[in-house]
C-alpha positions in Angstrom: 0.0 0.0 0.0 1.8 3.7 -0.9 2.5 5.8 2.2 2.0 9.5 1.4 3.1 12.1 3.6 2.2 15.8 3.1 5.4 18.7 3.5 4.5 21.9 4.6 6.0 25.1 4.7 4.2 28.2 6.6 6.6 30.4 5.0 6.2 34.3 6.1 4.8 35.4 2.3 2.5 32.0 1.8 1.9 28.3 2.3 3.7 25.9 -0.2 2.6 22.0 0.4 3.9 18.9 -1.5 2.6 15.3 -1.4 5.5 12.8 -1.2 5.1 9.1 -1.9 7.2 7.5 1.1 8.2 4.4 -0.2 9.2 6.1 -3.9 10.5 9.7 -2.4 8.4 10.8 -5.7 6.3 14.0 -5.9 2.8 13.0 -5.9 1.6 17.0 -6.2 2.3 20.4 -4.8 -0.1 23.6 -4.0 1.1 27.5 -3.4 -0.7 30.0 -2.1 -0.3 33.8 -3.7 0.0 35.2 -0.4 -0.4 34.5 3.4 -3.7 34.5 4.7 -2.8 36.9 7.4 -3.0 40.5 7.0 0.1 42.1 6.0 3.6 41.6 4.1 6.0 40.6 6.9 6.0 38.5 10.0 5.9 41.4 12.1 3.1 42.4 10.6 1.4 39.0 11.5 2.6 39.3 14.9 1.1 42.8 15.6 -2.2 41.0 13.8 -2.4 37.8 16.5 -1.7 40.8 19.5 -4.7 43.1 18.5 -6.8 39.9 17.1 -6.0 37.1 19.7 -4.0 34.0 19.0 -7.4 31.9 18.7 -8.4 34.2 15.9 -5.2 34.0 14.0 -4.9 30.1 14.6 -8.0 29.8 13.5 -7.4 31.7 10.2 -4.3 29.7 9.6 -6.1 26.2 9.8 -8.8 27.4 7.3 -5.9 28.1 5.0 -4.1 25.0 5.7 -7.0 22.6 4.7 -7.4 24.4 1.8 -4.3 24.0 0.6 -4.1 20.2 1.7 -7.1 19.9 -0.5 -5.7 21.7 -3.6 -2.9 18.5 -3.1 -5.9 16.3 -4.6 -4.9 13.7 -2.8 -7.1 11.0 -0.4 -6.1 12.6 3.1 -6.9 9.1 4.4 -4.4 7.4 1.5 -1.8 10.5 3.8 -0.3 8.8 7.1 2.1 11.8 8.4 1.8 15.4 8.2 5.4 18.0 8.5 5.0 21.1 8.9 7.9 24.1 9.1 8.1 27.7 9.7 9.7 30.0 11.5 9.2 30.4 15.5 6.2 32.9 15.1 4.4 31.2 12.4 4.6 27.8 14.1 3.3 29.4 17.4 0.5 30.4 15.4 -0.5 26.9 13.8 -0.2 25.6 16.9 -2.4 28.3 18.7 0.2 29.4 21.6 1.4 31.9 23.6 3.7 34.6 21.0 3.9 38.1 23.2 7.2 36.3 24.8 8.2 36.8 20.6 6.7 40.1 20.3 8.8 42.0 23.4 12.2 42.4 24.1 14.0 42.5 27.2 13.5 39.9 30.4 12.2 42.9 32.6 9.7 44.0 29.8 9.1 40.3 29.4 8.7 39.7 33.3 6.4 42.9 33.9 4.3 42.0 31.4 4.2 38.6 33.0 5.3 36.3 30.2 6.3 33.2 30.6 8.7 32.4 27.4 6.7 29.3 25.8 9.8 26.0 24.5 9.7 25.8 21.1 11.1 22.7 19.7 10.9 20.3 17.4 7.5 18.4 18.1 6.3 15.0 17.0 2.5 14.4 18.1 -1.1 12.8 17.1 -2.9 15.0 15.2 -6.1 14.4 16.6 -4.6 15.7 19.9 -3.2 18.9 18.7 -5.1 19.9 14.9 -8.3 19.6 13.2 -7.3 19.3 10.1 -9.2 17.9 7.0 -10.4 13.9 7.8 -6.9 12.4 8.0 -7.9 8.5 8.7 -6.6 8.0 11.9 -4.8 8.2 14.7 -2.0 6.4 12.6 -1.4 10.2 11.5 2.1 12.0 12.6 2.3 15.6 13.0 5.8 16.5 13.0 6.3 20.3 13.8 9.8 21.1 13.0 11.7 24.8 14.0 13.8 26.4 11.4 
């Protein structure tokens, strides 16, 4: 049976996504976006956006755009069986709906004023029915692999 994985970057100017056969390393399909569904043209501009709208808001956003890129792969999400994801620290944070102010300030005392706790950010490997809705992936055989660049 083919293994399919889906590869996503959540780059700062769009989402690219590829389908990659497991077993063949071959490139089943990819989709782009033209921009990032967040408002504005930078990543600081996205930041400033989760701080006015709340990180639930922006996360939720972010999924929306996410399944509708995995669905422009035109692939069987339950054929797919993992799911990595990249981006920088603040567009991870994002997907994954946590705490960002501790990227939007400088300083420990600023940081410890405001009482922010700075949030561990590392490379992540969980079930993605814990952490994501995401389009009907079969199963609980799915890995989510967030990985920091």
């Amino acid at each position: 049976m083919e293994r399919l994985a889906i590869a996503m970057d959540l780059g700062t100017s769009g989402f690219r996504a590829q389908v990659v056969d497991l077993s063949s390393r071959e490139i089943i399909s990819t989709a782009v976006t033209t921009r990032h569904p967040l408002p504005g043209v930078n990543v600081i501009d996205h930041l400033h956006f989760a701080l006015e709208m709340g990180v639930a808001v922006t996360h939720s956003i972010m999924i929306q755009a996410i399944n509708k890129v995995i669905g422009k792969l035109h692939v069987q999400t339950d054929r797919v069986n993992r799911l990595a994801i990249c981006g920088n620290p603040i567009q991870l944070s994002l997907f994954q709906g946590i705490e960002i102010r501790d990227l939007a300030y400088a300083g420990k005392r600023k940081l410890e004023s405001l009482g922010i706790v700075s949030q561990k950010r590392e490379s992540t490997l969980f079930s993605a029915s814990k952490k994501v809705t995401l389009l009907p992936f079969s199963a609980m055989r799915l890995e989510f692999i967030s990985v920091l660049l």
